[in-house]
C-alpha positions in Angstrom: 22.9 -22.3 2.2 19.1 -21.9 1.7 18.7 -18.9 3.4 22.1 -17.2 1.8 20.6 -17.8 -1.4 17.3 -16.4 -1.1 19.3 -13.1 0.8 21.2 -12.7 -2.1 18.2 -12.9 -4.2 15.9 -10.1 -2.0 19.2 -7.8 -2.6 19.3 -8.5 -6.3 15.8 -7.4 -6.4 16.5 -4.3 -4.9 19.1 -3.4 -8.1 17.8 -0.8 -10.4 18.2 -1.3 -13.7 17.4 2.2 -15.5 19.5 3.6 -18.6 17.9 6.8 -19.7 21.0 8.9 -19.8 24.4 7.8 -18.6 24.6 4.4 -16.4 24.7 6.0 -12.9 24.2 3.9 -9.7 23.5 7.1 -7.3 20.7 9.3 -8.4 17.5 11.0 -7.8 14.9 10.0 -9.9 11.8 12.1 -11.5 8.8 10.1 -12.8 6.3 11.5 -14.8 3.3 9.8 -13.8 3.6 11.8 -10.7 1.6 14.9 -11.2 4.0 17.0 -9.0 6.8 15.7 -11.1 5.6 15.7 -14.7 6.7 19.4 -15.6 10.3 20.9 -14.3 11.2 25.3 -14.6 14.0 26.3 -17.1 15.4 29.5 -17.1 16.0 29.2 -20.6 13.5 31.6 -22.0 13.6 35.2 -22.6 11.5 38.3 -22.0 11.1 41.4 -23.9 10.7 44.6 -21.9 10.5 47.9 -22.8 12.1 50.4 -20.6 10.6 54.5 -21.5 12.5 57.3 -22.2 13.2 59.5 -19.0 12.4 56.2 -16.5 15.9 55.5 -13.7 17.5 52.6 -14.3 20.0 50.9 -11.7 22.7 49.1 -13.2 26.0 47.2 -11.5 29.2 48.1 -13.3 32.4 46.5 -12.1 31.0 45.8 -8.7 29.5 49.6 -8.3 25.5 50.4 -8.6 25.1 53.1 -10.6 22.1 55.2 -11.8 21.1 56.4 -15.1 18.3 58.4 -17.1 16.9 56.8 -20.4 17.5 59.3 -23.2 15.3 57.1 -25.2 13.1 54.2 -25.2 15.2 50.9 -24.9 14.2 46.9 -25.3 15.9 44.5 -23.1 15.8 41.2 -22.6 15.1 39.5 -19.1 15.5 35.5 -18.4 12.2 33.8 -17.7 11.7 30.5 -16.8 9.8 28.2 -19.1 7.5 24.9 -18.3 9.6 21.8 -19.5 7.3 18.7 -20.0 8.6 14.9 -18.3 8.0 12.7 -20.9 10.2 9.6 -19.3 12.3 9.4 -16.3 14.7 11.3 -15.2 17.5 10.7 -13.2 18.8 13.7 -11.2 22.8 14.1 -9.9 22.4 16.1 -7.1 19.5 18.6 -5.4 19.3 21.7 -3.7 16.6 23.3 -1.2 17.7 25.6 1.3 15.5 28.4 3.7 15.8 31.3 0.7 13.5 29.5 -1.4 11.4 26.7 0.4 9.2 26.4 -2.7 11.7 25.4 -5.3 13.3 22.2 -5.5 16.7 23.0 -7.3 17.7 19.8 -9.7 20.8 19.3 -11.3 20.2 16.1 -13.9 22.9 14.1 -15.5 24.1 14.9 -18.6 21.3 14.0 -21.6 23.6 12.2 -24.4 21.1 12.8 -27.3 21.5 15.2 -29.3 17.7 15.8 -29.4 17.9 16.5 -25.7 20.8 18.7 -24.9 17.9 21.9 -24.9 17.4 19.3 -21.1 21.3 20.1 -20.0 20.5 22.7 -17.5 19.5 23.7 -13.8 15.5 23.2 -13.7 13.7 23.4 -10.5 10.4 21.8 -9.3 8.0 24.0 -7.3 6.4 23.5 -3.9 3.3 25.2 -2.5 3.2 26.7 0.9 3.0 23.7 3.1 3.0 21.3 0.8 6.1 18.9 -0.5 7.2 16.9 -3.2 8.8 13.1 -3.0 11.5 12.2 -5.0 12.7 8.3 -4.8 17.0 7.8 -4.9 18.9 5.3 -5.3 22.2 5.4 -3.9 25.8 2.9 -2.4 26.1 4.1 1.1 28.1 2.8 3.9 26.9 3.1 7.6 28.3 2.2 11.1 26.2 -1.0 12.2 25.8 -3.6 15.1 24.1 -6.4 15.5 23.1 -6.8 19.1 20.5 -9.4 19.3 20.9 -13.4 17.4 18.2 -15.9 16.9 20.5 -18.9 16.9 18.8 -22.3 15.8 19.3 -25.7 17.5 22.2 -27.5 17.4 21.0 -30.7 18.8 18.9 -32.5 21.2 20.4 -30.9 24.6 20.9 -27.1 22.4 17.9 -26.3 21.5 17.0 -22.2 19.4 17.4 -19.7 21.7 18.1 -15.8 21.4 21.6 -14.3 22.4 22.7 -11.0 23.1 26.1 -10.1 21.8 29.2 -7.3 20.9 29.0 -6.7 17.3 30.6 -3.6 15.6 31.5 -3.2 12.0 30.3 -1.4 9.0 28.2 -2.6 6.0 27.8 -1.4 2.6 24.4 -1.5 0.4 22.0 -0.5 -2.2 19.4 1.9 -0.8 16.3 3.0 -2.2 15.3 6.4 -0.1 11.9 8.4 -0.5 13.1 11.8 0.5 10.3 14.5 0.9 11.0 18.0 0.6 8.6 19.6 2.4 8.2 23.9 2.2 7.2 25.5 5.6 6.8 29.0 4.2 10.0 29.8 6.1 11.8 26.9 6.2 13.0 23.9 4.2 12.6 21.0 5.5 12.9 17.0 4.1 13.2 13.8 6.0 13.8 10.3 4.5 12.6 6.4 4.5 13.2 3.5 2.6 14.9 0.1 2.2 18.1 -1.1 1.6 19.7 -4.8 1.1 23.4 -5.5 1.5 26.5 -6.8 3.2 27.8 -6.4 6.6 31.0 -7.4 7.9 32.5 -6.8 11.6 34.1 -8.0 14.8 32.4 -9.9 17.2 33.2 -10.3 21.3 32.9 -14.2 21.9 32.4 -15.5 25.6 34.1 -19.3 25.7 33.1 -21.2 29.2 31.9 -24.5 30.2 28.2 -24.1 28.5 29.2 -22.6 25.1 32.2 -24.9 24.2 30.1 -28.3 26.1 30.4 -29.7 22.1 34.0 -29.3 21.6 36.3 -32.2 23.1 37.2 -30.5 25.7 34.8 -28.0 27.4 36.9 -25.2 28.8 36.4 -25.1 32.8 37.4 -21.4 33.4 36.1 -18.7 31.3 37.8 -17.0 28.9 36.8 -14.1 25.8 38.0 -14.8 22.0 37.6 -12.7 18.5 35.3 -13.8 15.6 34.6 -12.3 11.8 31.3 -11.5 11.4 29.7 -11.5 7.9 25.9 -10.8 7.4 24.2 -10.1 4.3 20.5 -9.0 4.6 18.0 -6.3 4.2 17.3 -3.6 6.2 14.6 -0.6 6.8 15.8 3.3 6.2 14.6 5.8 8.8 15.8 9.4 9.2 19.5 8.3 9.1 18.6 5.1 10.7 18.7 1.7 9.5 17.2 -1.8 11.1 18.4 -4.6 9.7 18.0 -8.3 9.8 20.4 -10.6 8.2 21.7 -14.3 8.0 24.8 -14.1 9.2 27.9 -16.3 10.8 30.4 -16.0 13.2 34.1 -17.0 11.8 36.8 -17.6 14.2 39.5 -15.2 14.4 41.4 -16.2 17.6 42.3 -20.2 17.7 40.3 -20.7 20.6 36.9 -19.6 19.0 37.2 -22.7 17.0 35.7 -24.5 20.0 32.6 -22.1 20.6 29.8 -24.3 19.5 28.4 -21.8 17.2 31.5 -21.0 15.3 30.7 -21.1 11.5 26.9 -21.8 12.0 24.6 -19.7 10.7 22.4 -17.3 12.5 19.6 -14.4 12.4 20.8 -11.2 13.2 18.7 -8.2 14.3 20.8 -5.1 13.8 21.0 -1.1 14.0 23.0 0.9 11.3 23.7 4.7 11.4 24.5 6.3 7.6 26.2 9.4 8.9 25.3 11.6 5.7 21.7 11.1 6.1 21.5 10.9 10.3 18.3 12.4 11.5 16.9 13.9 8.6 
């Protein structure tokens, strides 16, 4: 019960608790006192031009391109993106960075509920030299595919001592992720990769192997071998690479099938070492 309670505590710790627009759980996040996040482009501004009598203009009419001569001189007025200052965090819905423009970061944010802000409701951008990036940190729910192949069991007594097992584990898991994802611009390319850490809750079936040795504490120890089904529940805290995720957990095996009942580690607790695949985010 120790060790449930200080897992549940490392995942509580991982919980954001950030309110500077609308209460969101999955977001990017800008912060200011990073110099490559302190200022965001708008394309909220507007340039004056002046176009001279006699110059060819190229217009798009109804889906045509047509060509004209200017009879006289004419002012017109082209978007232009403006420097925004970050003053305080922001937290972003969704991003965008593709191979047409490696050095913008395109940034959606969520909607700004003062009214002092709503000038801050539109797409912004963040730039990114040749061969540089930027890092942006996001928190996110995500669900992944996980197993938990290796258990550091702990004595049960005198003649059982700790010992290491290898076991059939599949399931899924659900938990709180914080990613740094780097958006890096190759001149030609766009590329980004991710890392971070993650606590949660994983839940699965587990492949149970009853004989002679692993049922020696039940009151009768079965003589020929035989394979049963146990619920496996495992909350813990895990490590985010490129799609990947190692976790370790305390976990326990709960009997499904009658005849788990007699495995000697049915409803003890245990360490797990696992794997976990989040398919959205697999190898980038």
């Amino acid at each position: 019960m120790k060790n449930f309670a200080i897992t549940l505590l490392l995942i509580l710790f991982s919980l954001p608790s950030f309110s500077q627009q609308e209460n969101e759980v999955s977001f990017y996040q800008l912060r200011p006192c990073i110099p490559k996040q302190d200022t965001v482009y708008m394309k909220t501004g507007e340039k004056k031009v002046l176009l001279k009598e006699g110059w060819t203009v190229t217009e798009e009419k109804a889906g045509i391109t047509v060509q004209r001569v200017l009879e006289k001189d004419t002012v017109i007025s082209i978007p232009q993106d403006i420097p925004v200052k970050v003053t305080s965090k922001w937290k972003i819905g969704e991003v965008k960075h593709t191979d047409d423009t490696p050095g913008k970061l395109y940034l959606n944010p969520y909607h700004f509920t003062s009214s002092s802000d709503t000038n801050l409701n539109h797409q912004s951008y963040l730039p990114i030299l040749e061969n540089g990036y930027v890092r942006l940190l996001r928190h996110a729910f995500k669900w992944s595919a996980i197993t938990i192949p290796f258990a550091i069991r702990p004595a049960l007594n005198d003649t059982i001592g700790s010992k290491a097992t290898t076991d059939l584990k599949l399931g899924a898991s659900i938990s709180y992720n914080l990613n740094w994802e780097t958006f890096k611009n190759r001149r030609f390319k766009a590329k980004k990769n991710a890392m971070g850490i993650a606590g949660g809750l994983g839940f699965g079936l587990s492949k149970v192997s009853l004989n002679a040795s692993s049922t020696s504490l039940s009151d009768s120890p079965y003589v020929h071998e035989e394979d049963g089904l146990a619920f496996f529940l495992a909350p813990g805290v895990g490590l985010n690479i490129r799609g990947f995720q190692l976790n370790f957990s305390y976990a326990w095996d709960i009997p499904l099938t009658h005849n788990v009942k007699d495995w000697n580690y049915a409803n003890k607790g245990y360490y797990g070492i696992g794997l976990g695949v989040n398919l959205d985010g697999f190898g980038k």
